[in-house]
C-alpha positions as CSV (number, residue, x, y, z in Angstrom):
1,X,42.0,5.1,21.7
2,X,44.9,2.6,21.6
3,X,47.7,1.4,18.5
4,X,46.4,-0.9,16.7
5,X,49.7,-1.8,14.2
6,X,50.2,1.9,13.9
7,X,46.2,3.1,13.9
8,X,44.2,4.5,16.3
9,X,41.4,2.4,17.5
10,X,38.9,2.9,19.7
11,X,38.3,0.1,22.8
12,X,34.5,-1.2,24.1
13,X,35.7,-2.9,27.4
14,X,32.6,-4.9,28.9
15,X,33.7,-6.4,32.6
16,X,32.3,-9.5,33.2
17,X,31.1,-10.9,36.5
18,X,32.7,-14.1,36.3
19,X,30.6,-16.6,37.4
20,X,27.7,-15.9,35.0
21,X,30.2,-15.5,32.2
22,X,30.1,-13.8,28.9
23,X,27.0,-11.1,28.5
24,X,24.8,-12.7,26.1
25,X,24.4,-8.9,24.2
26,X,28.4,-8.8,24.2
27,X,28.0,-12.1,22.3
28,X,25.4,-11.3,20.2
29,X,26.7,-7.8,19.3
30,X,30.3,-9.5,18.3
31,X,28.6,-12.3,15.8
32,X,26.8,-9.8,14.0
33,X,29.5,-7.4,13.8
34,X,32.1,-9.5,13.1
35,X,30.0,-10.3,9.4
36,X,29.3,-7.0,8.7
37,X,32.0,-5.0,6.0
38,X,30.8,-2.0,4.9
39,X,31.9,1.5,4.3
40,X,29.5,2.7,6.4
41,X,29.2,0.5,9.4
42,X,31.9,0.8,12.2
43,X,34.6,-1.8,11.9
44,X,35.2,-4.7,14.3
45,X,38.9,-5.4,14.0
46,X,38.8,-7.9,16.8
47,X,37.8,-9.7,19.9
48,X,39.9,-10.4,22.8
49,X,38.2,-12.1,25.3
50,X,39.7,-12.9,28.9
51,X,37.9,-14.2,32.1
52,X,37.8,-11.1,33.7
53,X,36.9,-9.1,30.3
54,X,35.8,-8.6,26.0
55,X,37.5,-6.4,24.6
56,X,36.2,-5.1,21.7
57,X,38.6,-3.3,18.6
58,X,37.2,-1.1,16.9
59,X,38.4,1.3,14.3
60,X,38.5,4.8,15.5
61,X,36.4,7.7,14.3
62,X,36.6,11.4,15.5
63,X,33.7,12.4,16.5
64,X,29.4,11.4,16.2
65,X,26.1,13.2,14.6
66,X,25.3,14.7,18.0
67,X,28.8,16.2,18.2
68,X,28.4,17.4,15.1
69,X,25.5,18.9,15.1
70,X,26.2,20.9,18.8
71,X,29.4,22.1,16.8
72,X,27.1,23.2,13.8
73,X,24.0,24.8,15.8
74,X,21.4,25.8,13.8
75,X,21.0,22.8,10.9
76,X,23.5,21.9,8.7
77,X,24.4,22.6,5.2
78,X,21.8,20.7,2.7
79,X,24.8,19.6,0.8
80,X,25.9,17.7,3.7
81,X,22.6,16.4,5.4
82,X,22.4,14.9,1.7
83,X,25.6,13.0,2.0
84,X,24.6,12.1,5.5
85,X,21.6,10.7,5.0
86,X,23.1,8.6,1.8
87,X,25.3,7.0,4.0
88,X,23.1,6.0,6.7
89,X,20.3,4.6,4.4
90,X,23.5,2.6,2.5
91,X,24.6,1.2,6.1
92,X,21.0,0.8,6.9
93,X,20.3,-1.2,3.0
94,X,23.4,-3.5,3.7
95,X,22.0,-4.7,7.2
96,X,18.6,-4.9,6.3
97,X,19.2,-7.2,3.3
98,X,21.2,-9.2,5.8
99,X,18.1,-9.5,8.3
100,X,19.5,-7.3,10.5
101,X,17.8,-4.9,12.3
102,X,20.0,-1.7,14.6
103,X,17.1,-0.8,16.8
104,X,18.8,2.1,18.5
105,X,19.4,4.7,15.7
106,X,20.4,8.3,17.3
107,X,22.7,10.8,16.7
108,X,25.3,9.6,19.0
109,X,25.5,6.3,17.8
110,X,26.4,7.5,14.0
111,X,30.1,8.0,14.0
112,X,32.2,10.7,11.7
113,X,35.3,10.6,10.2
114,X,37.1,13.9,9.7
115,X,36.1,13.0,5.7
116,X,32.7,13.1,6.4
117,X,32.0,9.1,6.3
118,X,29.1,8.1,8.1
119,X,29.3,4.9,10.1
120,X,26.6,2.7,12.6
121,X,28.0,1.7,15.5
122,X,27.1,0.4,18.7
123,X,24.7,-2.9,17.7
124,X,23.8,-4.2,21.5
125,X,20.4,-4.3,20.8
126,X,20.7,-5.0,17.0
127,X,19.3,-8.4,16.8
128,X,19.6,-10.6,13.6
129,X,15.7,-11.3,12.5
130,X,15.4,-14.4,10.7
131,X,11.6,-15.4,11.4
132,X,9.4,-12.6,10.6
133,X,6.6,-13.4,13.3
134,X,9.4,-13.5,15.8
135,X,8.2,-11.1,18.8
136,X,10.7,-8.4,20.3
137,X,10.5,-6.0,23.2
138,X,9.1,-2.7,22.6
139,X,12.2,-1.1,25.2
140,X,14.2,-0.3,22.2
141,X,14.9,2.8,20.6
142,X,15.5,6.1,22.7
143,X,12.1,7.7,22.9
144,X,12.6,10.6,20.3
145,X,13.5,8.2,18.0
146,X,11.0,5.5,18.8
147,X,8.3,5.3,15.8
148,X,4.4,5.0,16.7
149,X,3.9,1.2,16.2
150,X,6.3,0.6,19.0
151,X,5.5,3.7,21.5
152,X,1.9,1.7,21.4
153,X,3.2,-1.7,22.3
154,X,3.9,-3.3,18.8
155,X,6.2,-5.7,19.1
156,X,6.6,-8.0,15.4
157,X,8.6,-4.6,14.2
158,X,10.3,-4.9,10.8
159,X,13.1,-2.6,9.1
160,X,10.3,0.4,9.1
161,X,11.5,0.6,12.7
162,X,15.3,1.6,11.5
163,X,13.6,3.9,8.7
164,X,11.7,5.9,11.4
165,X,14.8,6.5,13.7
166,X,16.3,7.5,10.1
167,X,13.8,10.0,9.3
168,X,13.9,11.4,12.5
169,X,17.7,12.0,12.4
170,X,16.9,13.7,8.6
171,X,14.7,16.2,10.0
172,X,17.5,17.0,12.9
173,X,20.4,17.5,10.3
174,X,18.1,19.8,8.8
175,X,16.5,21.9,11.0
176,X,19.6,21.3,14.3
177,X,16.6,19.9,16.3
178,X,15.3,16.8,17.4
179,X,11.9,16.3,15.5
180,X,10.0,15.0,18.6
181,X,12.0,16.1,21.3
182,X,11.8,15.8,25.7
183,X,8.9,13.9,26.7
184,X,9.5,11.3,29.7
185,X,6.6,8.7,28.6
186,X,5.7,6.5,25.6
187,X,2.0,8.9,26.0
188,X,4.2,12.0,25.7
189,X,6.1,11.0,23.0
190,X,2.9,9.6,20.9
191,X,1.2,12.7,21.9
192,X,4.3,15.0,20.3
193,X,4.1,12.7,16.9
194,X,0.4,13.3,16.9
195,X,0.6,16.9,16.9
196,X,2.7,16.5,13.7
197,X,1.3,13.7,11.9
198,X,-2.4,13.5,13.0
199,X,-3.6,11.0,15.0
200,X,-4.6,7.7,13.6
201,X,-7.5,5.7,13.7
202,X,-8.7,2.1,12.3
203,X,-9.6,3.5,8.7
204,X,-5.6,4.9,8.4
205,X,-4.2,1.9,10.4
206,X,-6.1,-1.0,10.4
207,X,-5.7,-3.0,13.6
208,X,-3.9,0.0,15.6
209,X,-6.7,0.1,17.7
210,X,-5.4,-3.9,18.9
211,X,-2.0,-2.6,20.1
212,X,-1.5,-2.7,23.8
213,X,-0.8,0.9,24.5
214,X,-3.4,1.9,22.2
215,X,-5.5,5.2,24.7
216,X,-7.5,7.6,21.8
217,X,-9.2,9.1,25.2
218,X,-5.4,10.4,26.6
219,X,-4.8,11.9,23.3
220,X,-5.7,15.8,22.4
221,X,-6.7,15.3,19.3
222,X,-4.7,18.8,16.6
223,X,-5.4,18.7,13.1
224,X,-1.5,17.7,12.0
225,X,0.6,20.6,11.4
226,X,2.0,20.6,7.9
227,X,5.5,20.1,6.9
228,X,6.9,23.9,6.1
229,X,7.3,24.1,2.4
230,X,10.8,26.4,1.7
231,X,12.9,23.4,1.8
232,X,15.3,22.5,-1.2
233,X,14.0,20.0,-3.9
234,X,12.3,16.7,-2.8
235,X,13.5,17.1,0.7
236,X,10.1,17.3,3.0
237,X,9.2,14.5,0.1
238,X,11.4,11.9,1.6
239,X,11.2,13.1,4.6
240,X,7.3,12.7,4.9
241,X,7.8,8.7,3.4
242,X,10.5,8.1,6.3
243,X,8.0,9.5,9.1
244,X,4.6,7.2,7.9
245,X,2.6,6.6,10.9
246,X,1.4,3.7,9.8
247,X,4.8,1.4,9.2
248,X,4.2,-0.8,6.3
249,X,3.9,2.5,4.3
250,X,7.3,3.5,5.5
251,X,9.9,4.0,2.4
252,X,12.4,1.3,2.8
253,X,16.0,1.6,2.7
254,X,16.7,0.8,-1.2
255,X,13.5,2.6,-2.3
256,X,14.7,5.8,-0.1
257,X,18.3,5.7,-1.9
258,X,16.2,6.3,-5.2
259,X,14.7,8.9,-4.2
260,X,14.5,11.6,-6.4
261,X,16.2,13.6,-3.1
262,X,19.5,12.0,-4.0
263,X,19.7,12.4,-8.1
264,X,22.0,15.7,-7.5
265,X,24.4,13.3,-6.2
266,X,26.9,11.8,-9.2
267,X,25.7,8.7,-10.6
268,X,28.4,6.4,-10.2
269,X,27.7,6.8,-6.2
270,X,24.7,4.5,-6.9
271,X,27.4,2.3,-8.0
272,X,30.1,1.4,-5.9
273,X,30.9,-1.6,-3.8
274,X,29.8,-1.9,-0.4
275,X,33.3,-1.8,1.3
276,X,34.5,1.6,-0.8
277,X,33.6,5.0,0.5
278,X,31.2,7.7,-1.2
279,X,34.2,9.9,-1.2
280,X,36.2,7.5,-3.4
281,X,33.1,9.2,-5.9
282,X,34.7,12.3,-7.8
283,X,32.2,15.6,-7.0
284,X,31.5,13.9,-3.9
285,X,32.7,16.1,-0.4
286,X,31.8,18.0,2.9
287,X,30.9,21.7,2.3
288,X,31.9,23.6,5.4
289,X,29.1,24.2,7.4
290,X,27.6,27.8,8.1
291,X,28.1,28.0,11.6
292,X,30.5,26.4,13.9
293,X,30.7,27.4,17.3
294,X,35.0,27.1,17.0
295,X,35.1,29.4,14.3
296,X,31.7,32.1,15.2
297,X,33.8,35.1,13.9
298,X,33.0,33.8,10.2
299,X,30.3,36.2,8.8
300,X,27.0,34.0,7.7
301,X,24.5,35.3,4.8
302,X,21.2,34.8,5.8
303,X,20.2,32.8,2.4
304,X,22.5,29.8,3.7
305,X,20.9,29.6,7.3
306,X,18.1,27.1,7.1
307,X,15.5,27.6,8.4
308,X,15.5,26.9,12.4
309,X,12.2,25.5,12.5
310,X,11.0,23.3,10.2
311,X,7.3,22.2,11.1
């Protein structure tokens, strides 16, 4: 980080080779950013552009989700995947009403403050989506968070694509391990969401069989394991409308936010402008978590470990 008039900021440097100019991502990533103010989307302070470099300002958080998690092994608190999750469906609301897409949600690209506010950052491959039929690659999202439609070739993708990733990241917070973890392949990684969800055929998706990765024969077909049931109220609820196979039945952002999950929060959260922070909301705040590999001499009663595995 560097001063920025007496805060902390943190610096994206991307060298440019100079006869091809600026990157069109950098370009693209800056435009969008630069529009977006929200509580829970990093902040752009500024641009400065030379020939040899962009320099992108950002404000400075101290530390992301997948720091956060290694720190709290074993799942965090429910109080605090709850707030979490709030704030990345608000972030995830507020772009997605802008025709925004992020494309790359994953633990390391959520950032914390030492509050507990959530933020998206890094939008290089967020692309702003104004024509719905528009066509995009299916390279996108790091596999494990990568939902069905676009592991098989899809490439007209909506918001459900976001809403996946998001689900994903619900089930990490809550169990402190990737939901479809360490497959090299697209086939892998289908095969590891099959296993879970059941595979799918023409009667559950209509047209699936179309999409260009589409293989039933390299798939083993498993009856889908079910969801374990000992989670708090209306969690595996939410997290079962996030994780739809089929993406147009995929809870959106808004719908997700009134989920009956989030009614233990306090109202007026439901509330607030889109540049103040949920912890401007009295009642709202971080618990600390149960375990935290700084501070392992703290004794832990069993009842507020969750569960370590959680299908």
């Amino acid at each position: 980080g560097a001063s920025h008039l007496g805060q902390l900021v943190a610096l994206k440097v991307i060298r440019m080779k100079t006869e091809e100019g600026v990157p069109f991502n950098a370009i693209r990533e800056a435009s969008l950013l630069k529009r977006l103010k929200h509580a829970n989307i990093v902040l752009l302070h500024d641009i400065i552009h030379t020939r040899e470099t962009l320099t992108f300002v950002f404000e400075y958080l101290q530390t992301d989700l997948a720091q956060y998690l290694i720190q709290h092994p074993g799942g965090l608190r429910y109080n605090n995947v709850r707030i979490f999750m709030f704030q990345l469906l608000r972030g995830l609301c507020y772009i997605h009403s802008r025709r925004i897409l992020h494309r790359d949600l994953k633990p390391q690209n959520l950032l914390i403050s030492y509050l507990g506010e959530l933020k998206l950052a890094d939008f290089g491959l967020a692309r702003s989506k104004s024509i719905p039929s528009q066509t995009f690659s299916s390279e996108v999202v790091t596999l494990w968070y990568r939902p069905p439609d676009v592991l098989l070739g899809s490439t007209d993708y909506s918001t459900a694509l976001d809403m996946w990733g998001a689900g994903c990241i619900f089930l990490e917070m809550l169990q402190g391990a990737p939901a479809f973890p360490g497959v090299s392949d697209e086939f892998e990684q289908l095969q590891k969401i099959w296993e879970v969800l059941g595979l799918p055929s023409e009667d559950s998706w209509p047209g699936v069989s179309l999409l260009p990765n589409y293989r039933p024969e390299r798939f083993l077909y498993s009856e889908p394991k079910q969801l374990r049931t000992q989670l708090p109220y209306k969690t595996e609820d939410l997290a079962q409308e996030m994780l739809k196979v089929v993406p147009t039945d995929r809870i959106s952002a808004p719908d997700a936010m009134q989920h009956l999950y989030f009614s233990t929060l306090p109202p007026p959260i439901m509330h607030i402008r889109d540049t103040v922070s949920i912890f401007k909301v009295p009642g709202v705040r971080l618990e600390t978590e149960v375990r935290d590999i700084y501070n392992p001499g703290r004794k832990v009663k069993p009842s507020l470990l969750p569960s370590a595995k959680f299908w």
